[in-house]
mmCIF entry with sequence, helices, sheets and N, C-alpha, C, O atoms, coordinates in Angstrom:
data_MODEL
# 
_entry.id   MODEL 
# 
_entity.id                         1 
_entity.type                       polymer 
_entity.pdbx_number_of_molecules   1 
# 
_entity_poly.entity_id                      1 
_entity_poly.type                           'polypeptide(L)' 
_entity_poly.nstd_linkage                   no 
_entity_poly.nstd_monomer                   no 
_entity_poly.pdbx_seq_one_letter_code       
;(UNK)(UNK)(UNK)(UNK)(UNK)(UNK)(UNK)(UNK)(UNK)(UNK)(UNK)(UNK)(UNK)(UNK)(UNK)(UNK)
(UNK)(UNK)(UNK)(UNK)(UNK)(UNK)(UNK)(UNK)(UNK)(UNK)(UNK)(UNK)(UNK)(UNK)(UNK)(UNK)
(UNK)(UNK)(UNK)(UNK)(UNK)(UNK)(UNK)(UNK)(UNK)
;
_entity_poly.pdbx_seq_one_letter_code_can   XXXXXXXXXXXXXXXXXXXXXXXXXXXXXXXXXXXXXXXXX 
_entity_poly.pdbx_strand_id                 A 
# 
loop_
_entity_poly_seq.entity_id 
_entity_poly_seq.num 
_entity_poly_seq.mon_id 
_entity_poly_seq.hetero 
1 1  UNK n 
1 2  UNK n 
1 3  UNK n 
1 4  UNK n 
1 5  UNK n 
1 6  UNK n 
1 7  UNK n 
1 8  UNK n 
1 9  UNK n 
1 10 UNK n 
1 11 UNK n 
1 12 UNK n 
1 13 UNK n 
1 14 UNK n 
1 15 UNK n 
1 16 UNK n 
1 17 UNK n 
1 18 UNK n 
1 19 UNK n 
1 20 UNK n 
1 21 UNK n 
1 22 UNK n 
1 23 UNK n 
1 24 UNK n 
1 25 UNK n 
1 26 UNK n 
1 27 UNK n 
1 28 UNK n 
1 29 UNK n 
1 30 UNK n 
1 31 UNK n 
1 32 UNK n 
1 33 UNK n 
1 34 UNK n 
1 35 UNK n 
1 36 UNK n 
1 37 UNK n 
1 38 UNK n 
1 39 UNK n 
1 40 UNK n 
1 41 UNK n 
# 
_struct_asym.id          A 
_struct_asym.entity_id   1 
# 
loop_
_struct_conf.conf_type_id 
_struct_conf.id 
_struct_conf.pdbx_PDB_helix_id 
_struct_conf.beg_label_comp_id 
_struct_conf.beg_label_asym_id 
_struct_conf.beg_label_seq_id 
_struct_conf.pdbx_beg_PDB_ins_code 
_struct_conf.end_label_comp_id 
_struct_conf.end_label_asym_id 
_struct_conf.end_label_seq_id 
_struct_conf.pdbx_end_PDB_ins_code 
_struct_conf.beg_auth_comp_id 
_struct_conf.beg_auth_asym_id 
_struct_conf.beg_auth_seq_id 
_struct_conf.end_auth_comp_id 
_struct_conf.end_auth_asym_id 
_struct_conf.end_auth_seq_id 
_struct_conf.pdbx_PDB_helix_class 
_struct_conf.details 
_struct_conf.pdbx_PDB_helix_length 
HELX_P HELX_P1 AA1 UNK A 7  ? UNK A 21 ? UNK A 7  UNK A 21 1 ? 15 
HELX_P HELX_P2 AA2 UNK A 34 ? UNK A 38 ? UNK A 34 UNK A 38 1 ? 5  
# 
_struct_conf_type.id          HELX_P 
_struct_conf_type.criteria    ? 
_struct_conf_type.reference   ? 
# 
loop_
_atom_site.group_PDB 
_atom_site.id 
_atom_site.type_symbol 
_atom_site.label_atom_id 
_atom_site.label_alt_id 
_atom_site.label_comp_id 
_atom_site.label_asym_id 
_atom_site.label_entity_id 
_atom_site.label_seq_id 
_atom_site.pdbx_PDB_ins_code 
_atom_site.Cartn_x 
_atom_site.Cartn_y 
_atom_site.Cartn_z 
_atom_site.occupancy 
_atom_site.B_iso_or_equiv 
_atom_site.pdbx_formal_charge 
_atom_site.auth_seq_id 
_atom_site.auth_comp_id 
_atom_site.auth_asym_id 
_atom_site.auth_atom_id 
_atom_site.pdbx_PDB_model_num 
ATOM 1   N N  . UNK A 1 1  ? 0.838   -1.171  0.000   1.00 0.00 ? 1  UNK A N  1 
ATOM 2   C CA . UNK A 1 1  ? 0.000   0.000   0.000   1.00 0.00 ? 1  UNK A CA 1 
ATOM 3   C C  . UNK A 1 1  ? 0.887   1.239   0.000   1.00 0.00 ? 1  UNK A C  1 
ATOM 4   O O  . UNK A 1 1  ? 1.657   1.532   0.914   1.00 0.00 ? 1  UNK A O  1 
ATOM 5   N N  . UNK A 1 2  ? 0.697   1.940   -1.128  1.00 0.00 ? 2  UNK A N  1 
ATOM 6   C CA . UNK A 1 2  ? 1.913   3.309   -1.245  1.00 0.00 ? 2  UNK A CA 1 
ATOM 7   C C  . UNK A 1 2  ? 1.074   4.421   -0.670  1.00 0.00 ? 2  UNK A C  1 
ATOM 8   O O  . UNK A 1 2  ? 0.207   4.143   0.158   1.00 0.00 ? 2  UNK A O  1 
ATOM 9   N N  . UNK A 1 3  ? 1.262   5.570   -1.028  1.00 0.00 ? 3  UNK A N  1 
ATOM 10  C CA . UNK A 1 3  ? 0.731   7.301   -0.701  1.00 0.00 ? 3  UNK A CA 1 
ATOM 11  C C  . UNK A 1 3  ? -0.719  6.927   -1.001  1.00 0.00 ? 3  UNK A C  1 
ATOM 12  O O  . UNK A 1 3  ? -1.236  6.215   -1.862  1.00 0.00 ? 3  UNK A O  1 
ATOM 13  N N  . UNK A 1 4  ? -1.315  7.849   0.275   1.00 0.00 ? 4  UNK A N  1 
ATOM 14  C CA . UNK A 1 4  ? -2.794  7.532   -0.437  1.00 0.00 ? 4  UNK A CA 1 
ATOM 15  C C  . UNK A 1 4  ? -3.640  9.095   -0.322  1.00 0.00 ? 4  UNK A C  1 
ATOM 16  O O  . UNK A 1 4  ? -3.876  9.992   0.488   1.00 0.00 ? 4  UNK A O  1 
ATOM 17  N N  . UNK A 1 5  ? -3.940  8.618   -2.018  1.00 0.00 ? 5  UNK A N  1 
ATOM 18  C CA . UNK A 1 5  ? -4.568  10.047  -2.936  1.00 0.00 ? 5  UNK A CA 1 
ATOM 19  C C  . UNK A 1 5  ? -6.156  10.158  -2.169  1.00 0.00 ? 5  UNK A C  1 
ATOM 20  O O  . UNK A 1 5  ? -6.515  11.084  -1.442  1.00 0.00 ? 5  UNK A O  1 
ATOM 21  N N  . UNK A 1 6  ? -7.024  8.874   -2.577  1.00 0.00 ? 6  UNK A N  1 
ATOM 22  C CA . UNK A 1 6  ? -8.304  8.776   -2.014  1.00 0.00 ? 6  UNK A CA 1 
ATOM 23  C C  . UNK A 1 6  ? -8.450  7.729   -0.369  1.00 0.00 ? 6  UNK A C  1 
ATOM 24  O O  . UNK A 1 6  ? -8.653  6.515   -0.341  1.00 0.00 ? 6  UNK A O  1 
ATOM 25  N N  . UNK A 1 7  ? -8.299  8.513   0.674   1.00 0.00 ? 7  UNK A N  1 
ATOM 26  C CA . UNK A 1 7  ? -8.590  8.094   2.098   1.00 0.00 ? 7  UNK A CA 1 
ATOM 27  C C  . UNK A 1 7  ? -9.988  7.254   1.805   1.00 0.00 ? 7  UNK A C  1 
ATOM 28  O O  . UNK A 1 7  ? -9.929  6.320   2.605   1.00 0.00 ? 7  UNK A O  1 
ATOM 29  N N  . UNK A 1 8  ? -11.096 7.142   1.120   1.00 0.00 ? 8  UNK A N  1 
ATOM 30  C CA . UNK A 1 8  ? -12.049 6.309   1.687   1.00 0.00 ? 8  UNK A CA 1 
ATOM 31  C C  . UNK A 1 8  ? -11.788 5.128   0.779   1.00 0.00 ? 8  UNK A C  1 
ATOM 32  O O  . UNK A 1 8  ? -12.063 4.148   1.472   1.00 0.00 ? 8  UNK A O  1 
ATOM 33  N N  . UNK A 1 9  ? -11.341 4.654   -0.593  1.00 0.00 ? 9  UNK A N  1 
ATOM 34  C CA . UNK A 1 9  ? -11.011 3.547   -1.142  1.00 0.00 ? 9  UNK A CA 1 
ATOM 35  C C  . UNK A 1 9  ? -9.759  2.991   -0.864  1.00 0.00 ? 9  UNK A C  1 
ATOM 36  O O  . UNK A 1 9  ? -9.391  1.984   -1.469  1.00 0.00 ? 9  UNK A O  1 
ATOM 37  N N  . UNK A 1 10 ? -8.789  3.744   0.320   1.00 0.00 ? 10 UNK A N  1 
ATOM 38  C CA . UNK A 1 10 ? -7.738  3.033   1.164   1.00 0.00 ? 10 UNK A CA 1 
ATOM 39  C C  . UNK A 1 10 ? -8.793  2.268   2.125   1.00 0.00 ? 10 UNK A C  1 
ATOM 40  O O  . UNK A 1 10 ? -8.696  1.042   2.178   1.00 0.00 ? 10 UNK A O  1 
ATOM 41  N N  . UNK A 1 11 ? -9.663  2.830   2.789   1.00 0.00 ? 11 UNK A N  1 
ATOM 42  C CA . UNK A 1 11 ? -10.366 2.257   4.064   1.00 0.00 ? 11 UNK A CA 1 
ATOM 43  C C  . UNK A 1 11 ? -10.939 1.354   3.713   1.00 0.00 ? 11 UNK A C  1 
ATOM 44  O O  . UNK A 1 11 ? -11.204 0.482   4.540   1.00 0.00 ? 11 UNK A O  1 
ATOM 45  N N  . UNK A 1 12 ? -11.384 1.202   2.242   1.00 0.00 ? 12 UNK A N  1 
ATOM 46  C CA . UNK A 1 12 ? -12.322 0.240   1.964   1.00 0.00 ? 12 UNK A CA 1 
ATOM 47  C C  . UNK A 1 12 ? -11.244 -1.120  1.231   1.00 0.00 ? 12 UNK A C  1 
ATOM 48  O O  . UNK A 1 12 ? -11.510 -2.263  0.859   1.00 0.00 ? 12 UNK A O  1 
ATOM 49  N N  . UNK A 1 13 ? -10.025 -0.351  1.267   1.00 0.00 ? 13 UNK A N  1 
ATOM 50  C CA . UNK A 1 13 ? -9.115  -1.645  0.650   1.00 0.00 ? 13 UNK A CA 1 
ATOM 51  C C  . UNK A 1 13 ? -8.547  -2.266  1.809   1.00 0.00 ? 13 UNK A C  1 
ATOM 52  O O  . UNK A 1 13 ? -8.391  -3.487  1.775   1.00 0.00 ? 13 UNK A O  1 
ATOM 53  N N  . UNK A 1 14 ? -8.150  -1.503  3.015   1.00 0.00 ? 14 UNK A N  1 
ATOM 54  C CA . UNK A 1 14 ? -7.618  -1.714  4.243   1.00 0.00 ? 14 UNK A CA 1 
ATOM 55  C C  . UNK A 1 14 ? -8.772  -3.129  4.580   1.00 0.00 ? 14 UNK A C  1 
ATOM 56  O O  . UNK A 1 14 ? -8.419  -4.304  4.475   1.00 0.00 ? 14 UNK A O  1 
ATOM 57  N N  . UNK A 1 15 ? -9.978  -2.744  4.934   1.00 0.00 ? 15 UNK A N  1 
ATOM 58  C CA . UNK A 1 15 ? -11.199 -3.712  5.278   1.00 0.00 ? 15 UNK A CA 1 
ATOM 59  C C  . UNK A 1 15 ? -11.140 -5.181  4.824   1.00 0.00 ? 15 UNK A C  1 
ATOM 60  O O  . UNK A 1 15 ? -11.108 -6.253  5.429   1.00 0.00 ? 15 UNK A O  1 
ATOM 61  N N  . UNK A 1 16 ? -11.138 -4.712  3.130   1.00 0.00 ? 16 UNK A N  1 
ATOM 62  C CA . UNK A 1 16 ? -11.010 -5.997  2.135   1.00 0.00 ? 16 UNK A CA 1 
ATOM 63  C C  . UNK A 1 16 ? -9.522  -7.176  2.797   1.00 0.00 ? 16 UNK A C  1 
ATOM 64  O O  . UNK A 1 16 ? -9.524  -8.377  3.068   1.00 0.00 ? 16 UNK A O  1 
ATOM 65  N N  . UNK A 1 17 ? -8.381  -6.088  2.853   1.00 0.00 ? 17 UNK A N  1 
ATOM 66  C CA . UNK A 1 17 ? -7.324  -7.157  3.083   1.00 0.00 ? 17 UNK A CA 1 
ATOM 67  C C  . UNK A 1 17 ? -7.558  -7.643  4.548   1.00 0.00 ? 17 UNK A C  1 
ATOM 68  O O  . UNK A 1 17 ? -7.419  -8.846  4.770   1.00 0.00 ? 17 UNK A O  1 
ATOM 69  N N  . UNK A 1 18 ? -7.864  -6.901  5.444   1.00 0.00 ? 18 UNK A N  1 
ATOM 70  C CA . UNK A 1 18 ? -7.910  -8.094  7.351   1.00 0.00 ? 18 UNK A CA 1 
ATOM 71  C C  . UNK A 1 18 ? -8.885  -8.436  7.204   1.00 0.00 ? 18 UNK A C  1 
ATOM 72  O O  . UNK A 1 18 ? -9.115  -9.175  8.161   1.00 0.00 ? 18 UNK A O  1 
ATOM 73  N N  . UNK A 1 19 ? -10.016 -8.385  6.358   1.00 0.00 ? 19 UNK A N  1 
ATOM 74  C CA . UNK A 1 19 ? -10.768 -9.599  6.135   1.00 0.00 ? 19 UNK A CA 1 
ATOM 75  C C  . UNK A 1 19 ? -10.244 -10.664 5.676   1.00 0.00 ? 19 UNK A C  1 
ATOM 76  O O  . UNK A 1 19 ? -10.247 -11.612 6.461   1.00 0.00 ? 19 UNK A O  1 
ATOM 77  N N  . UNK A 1 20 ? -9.634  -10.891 4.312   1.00 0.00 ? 20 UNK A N  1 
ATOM 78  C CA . UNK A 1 20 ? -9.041  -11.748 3.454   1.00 0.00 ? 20 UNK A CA 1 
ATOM 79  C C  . UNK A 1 20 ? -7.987  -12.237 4.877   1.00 0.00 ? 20 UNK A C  1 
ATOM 80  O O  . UNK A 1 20 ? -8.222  -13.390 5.237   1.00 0.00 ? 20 UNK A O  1 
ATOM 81  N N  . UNK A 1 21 ? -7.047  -11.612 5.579   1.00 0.00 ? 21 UNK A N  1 
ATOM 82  C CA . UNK A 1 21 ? -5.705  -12.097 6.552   1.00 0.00 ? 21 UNK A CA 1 
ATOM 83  C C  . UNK A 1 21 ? -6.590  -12.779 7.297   1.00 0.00 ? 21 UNK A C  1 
ATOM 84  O O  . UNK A 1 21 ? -6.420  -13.989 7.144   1.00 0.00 ? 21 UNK A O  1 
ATOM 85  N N  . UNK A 1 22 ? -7.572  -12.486 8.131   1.00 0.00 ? 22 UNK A N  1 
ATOM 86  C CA . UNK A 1 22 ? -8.093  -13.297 9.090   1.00 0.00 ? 22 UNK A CA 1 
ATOM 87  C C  . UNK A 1 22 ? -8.663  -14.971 8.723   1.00 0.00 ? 22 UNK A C  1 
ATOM 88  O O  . UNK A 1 22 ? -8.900  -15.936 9.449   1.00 0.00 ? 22 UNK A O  1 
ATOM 89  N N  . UNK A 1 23 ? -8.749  -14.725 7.060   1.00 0.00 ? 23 UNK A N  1 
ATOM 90  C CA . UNK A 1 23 ? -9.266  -16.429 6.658   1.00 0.00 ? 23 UNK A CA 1 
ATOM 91  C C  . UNK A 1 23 ? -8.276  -16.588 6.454   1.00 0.00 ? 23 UNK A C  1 
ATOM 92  O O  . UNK A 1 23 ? -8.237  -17.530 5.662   1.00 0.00 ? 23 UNK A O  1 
ATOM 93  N N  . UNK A 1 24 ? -7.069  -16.165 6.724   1.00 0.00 ? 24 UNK A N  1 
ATOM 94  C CA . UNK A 1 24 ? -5.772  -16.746 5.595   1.00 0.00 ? 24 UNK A CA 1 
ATOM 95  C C  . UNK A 1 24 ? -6.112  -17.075 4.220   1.00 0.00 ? 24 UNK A C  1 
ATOM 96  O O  . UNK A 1 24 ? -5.808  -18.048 3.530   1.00 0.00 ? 24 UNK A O  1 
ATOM 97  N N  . UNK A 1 25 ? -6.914  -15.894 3.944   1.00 0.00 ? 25 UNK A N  1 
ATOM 98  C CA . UNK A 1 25 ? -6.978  -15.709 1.722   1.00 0.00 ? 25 UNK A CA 1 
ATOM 99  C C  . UNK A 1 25 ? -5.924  -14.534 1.339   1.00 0.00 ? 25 UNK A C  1 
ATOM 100 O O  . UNK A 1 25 ? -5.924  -13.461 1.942   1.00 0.00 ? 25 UNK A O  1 
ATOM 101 N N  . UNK A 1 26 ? -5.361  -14.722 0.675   1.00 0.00 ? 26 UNK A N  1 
ATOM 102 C CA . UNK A 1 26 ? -4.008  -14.440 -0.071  1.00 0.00 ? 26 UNK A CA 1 
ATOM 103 C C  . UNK A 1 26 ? -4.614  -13.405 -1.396  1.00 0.00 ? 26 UNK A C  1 
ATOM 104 O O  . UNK A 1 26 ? -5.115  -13.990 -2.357  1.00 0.00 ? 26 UNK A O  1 
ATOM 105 N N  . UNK A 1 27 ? -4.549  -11.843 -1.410  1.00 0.00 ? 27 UNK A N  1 
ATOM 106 C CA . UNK A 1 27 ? -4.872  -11.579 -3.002  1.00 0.00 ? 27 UNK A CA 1 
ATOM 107 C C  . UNK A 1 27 ? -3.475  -10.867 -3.717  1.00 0.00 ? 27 UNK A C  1 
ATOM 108 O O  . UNK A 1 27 ? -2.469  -10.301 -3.292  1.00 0.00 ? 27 UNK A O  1 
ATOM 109 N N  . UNK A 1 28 ? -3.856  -11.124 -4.637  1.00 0.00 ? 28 UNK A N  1 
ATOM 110 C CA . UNK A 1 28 ? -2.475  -10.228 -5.608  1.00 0.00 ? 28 UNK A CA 1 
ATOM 111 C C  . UNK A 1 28 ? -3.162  -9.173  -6.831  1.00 0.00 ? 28 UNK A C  1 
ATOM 112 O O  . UNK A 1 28 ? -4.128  -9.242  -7.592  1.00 0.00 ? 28 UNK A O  1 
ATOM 113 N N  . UNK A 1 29 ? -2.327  -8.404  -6.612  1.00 0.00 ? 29 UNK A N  1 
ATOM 114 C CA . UNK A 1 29 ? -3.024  -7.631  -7.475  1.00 0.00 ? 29 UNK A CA 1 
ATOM 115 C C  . UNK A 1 29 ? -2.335  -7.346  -9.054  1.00 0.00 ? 29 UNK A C  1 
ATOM 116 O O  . UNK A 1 29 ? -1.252  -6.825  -8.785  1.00 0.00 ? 29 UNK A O  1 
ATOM 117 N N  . UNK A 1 30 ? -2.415  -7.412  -10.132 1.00 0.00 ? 30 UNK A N  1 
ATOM 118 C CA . UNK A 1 30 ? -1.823  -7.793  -11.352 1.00 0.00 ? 30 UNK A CA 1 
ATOM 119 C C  . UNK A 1 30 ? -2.359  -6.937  -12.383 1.00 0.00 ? 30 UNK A C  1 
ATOM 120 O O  . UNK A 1 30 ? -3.465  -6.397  -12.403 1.00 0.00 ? 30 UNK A O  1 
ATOM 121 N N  . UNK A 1 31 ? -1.599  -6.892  -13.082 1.00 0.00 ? 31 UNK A N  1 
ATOM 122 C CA . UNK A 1 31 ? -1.970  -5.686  -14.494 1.00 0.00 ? 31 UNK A CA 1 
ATOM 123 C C  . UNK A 1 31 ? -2.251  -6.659  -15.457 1.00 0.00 ? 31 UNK A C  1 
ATOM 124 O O  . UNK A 1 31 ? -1.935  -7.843  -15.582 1.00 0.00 ? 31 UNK A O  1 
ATOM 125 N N  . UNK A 1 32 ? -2.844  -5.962  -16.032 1.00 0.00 ? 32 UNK A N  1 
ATOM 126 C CA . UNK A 1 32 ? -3.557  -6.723  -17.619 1.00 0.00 ? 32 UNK A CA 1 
ATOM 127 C C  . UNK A 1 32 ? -3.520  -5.992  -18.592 1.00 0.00 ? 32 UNK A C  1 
ATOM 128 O O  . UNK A 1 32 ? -4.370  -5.120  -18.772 1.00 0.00 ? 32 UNK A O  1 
ATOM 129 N N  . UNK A 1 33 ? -2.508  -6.214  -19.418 1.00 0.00 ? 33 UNK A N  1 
ATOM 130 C CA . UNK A 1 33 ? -2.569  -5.703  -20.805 1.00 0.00 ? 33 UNK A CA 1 
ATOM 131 C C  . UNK A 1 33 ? -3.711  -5.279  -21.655 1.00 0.00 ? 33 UNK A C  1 
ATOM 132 O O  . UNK A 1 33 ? -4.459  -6.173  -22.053 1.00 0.00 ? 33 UNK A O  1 
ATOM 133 N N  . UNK A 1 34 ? -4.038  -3.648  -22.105 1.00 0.00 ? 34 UNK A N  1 
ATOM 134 C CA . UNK A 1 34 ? -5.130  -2.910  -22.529 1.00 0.00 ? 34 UNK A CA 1 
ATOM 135 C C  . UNK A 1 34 ? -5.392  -3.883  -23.563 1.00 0.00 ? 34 UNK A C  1 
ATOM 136 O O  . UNK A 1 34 ? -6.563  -4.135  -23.847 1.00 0.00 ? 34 UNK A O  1 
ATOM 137 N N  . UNK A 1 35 ? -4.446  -4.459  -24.157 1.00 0.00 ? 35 UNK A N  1 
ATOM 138 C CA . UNK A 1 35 ? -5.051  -5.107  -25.754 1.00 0.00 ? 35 UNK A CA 1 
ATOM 139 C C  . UNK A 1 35 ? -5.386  -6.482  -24.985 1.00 0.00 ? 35 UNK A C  1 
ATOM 140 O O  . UNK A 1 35 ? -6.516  -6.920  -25.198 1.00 0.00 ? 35 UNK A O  1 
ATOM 141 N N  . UNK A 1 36 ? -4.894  -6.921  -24.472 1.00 0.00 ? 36 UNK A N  1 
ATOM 142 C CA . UNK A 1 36 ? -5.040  -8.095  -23.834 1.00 0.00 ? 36 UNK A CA 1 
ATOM 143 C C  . UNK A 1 36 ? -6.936  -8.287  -22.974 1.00 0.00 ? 36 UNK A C  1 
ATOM 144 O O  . UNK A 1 36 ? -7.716  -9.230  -23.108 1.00 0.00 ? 36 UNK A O  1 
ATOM 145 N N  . UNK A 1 37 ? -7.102  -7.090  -22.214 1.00 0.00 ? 37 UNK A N  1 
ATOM 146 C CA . UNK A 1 37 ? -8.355  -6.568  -21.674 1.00 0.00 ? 37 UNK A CA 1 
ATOM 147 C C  . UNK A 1 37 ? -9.533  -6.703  -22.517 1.00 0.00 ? 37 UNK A C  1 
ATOM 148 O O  . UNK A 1 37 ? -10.473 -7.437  -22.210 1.00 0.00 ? 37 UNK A O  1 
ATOM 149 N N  . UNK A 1 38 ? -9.498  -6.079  -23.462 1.00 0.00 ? 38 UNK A N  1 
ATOM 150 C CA . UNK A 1 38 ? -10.454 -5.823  -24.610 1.00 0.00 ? 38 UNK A CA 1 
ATOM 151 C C  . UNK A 1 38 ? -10.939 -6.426  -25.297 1.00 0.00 ? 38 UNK A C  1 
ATOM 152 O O  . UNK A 1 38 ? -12.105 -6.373  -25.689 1.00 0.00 ? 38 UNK A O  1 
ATOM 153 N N  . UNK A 1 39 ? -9.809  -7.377  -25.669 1.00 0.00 ? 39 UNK A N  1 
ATOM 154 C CA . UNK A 1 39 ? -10.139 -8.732  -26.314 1.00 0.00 ? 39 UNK A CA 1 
ATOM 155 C C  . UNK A 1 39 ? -10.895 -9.716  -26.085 1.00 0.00 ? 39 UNK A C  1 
ATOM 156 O O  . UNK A 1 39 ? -11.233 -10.610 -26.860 1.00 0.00 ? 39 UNK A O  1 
ATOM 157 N N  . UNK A 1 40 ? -11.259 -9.501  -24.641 1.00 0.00 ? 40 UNK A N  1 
ATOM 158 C CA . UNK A 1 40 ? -12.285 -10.468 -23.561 1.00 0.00 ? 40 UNK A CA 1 
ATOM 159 C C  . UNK A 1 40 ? -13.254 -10.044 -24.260 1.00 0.00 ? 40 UNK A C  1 
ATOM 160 O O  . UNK A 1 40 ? -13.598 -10.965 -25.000 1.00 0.00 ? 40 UNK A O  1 
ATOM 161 N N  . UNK A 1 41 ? -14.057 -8.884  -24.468 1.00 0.00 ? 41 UNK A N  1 
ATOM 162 C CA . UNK A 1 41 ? -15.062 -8.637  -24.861 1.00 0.00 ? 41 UNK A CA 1 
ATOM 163 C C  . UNK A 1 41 ? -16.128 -8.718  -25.730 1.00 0.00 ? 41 UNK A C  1 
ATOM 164 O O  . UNK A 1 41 ? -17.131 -8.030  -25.542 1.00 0.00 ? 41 UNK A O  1 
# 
């Protein structure tokens, strides 16, 4: 978690992860190529 621009979608990401720590669920977060993205569609 770096500098944070928006305080309430930190709080709401903060929430998401000690929820996820307390089950021991693991997330990663990963980029997806724009052409790669689109192509789903």
């Amino acid at each position: 978690m770096g500098s944070v621009r928006y305080k309430h979608l930190n709080n709401i990401t903060r929430q998401i992860w000690e929820w996820c720590e307390n089950r021991h669920i693991f997330i990663v977060a990963s980029c997806i190529n724009t052409r790669d993205n689109l192509s789903r569609l």
